[in-house]
Structure formats: structure tokens, C-alpha cells
N, C-alpha and C positions, 0 to 999 in steps of 0.2 A: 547848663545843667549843674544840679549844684549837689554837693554830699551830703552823706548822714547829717552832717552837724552844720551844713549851711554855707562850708565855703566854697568856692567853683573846685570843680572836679575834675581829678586830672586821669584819673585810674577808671576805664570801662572796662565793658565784658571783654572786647579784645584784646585788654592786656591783660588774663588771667587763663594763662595759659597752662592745661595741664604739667605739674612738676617746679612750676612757678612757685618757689618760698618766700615767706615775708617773717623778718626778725621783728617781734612784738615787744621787744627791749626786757625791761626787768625792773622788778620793783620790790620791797620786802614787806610784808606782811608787817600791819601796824595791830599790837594788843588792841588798843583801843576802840580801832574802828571793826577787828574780829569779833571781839565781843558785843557791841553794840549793832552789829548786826546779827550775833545771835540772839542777843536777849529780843530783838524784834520779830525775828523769820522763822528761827530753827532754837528755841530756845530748851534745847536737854543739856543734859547734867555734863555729858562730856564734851561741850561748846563752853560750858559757865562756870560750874564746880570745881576748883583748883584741887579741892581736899580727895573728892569720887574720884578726877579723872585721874588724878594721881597713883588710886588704887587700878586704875580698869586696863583697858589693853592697847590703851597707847603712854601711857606713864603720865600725859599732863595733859590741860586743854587743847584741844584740836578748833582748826577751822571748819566752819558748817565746810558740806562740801558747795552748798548753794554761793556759801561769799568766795569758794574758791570759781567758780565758775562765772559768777559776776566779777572777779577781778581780770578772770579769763578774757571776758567781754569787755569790760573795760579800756585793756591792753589793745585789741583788736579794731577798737574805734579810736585810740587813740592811733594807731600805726598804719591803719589803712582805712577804714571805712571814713575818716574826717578827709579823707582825699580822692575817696573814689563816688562812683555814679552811681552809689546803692539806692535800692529800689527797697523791699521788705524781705523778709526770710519764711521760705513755709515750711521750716522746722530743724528740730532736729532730727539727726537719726541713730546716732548713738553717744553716751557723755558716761564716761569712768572717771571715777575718784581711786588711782591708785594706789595713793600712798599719805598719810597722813599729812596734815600742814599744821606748821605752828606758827605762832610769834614771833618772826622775827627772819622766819623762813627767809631768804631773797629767790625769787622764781624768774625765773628766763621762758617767757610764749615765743612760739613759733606757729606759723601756720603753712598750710601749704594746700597748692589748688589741682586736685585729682580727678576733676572732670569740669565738664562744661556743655553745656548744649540750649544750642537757640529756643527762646520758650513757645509753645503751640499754641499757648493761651493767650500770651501778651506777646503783640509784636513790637516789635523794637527793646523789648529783652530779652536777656537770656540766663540761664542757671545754671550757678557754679559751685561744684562739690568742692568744701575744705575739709580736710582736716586739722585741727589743734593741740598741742602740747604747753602742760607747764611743767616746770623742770624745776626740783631745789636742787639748786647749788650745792650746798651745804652735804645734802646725803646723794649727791650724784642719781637723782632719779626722777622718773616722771612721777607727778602727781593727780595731773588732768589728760586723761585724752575724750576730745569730742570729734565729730565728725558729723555735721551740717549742709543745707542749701542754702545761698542765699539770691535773689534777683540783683541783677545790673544792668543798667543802660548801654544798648550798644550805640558806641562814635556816631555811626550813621542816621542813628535816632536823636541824636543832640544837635 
């Protein structure tokens, strides 16, 4: 069985046990790559504008909250999914942007596994409720909370 990213997979559905945490590590938000994924996705005035956002109601440019979320994701395939027996995800269910991100932010993911149950529809998986947090350092707060399903292969199906 092999993971998200193709290498053998050591993480199934039985080891995602509700209350189960996973440290998503941490990383700091690069200018360059914030902005150039706003001027491609999310490109308004307070992602790109140094001079507006400065005037507006966060003092300077902010991260879309899309590239905040995509780095969210990023974090979570780099720390679990390149090691577990993912299958696909059928969605989200709820993703908050609480708190501004900047340049240079450093953010600390966390995830953690709140439910689980054998799937009806595909046997030999099963669905597992996370929830996710990113955290700046910096100003001591969350800035993402999501909470998601995603499919995993169970052992007995590998």
C-alpha cells in the first residue's frame, strides 16, 4: 500500500485513533512566495498593495487566507499523509481564517483525529474526522482552524 506521495505506508485507518495528535512542524511564511500566490489566486489590494494595506485594517499586507490554508495542507502531507494509506478526502466541513498572517509569520500545524468510522460505501476503508490548527508564534494565536474527512486504508485491506 503505498501513500499520498508514493512511498510505502506505514500509518492506516487503525492507527488514527480518536484524540490521536500529529505535530505538523513549522515553517515561516516567505514574502515572495505570499505574494506570488496572490497575484495568481486571490489577487486584491490587501494580499498586494503595500501603500492601501497599510491604510486598511490590518496595517500591512496579509496572506490570502487560501495560501494560508494551502500551506496548512502542505504541512499535513508533508508530516502525515506522505506516510499514511490515504485514500481521497470528501471534504471539508468547516476552515476559519482567525487571525491575520504576514511575512514572515513562523506558524506551528497541529492536527488531531476526532472521530472515525469504517466507510459503508468502500470496504476496506474507513473515515477519519481531523481537526487542524496553525498557530503564529510571534502573536501567540491561531490563525487557521479546519476540520475535515479524509478516506484511509484499513491494515486488513493492505
Amino acid at each position: 500500500m503505498r501513500s499520498g506521495t508514493g512511498a510505502t505506508a506505514e500509518l492506516y485507518y487503525e492507527d488514527l485513533e480518536p484524540g490521536r495528535e500529529f505535530d505538523l512542524g513549522d515553517t515561516v511564511v516567505d514574502d515572495t512566495r505570499m505574494r506570488a500566490f496572490a497575484t495568481e489566486f486571490d489577487p486584491q489590494w490587501y494580499h498586494l498593495d503595500d501603500g492601501t494595506a497599510e491604510a486598511g485594517p490590518f496595517g500591512r499586507v496579509t496572506a490570502s487566507g487560501w495560501f494560508t490554508a494551502s500551506t496548512f495542507m502542505r504541512m499535513y502531507v508533508d508530516a502525515v499523509l506522505s506516510r499514511a494509506a490515504a485514500d481521497a478526502s470528501p471534504g471539508v466541513e468547516e476552515l476559519r481564517w482567525t487571525a491575520p498572517v504576514y511575512a514572515g509569520d513562523r506558524l506551528t500545524g497541529k492536527l488531531v483525529v476526532i472521530d472515525r468510522s469504517p466507510s459503508r460505501a468502500r470496504p476496506g476503508l474507513g473515515t477519519v474526522t481531523l481537526t487542524g490548527t496553525l498557530r503564529c508564534v510571534r502573536r501567540d494565536t491561531d490563525v487557521l482552524r479546519i476540520r475535515f474527512r479524509g478516506w484511509f486504508a484499513m491494515r486488513s485491506a493492505a
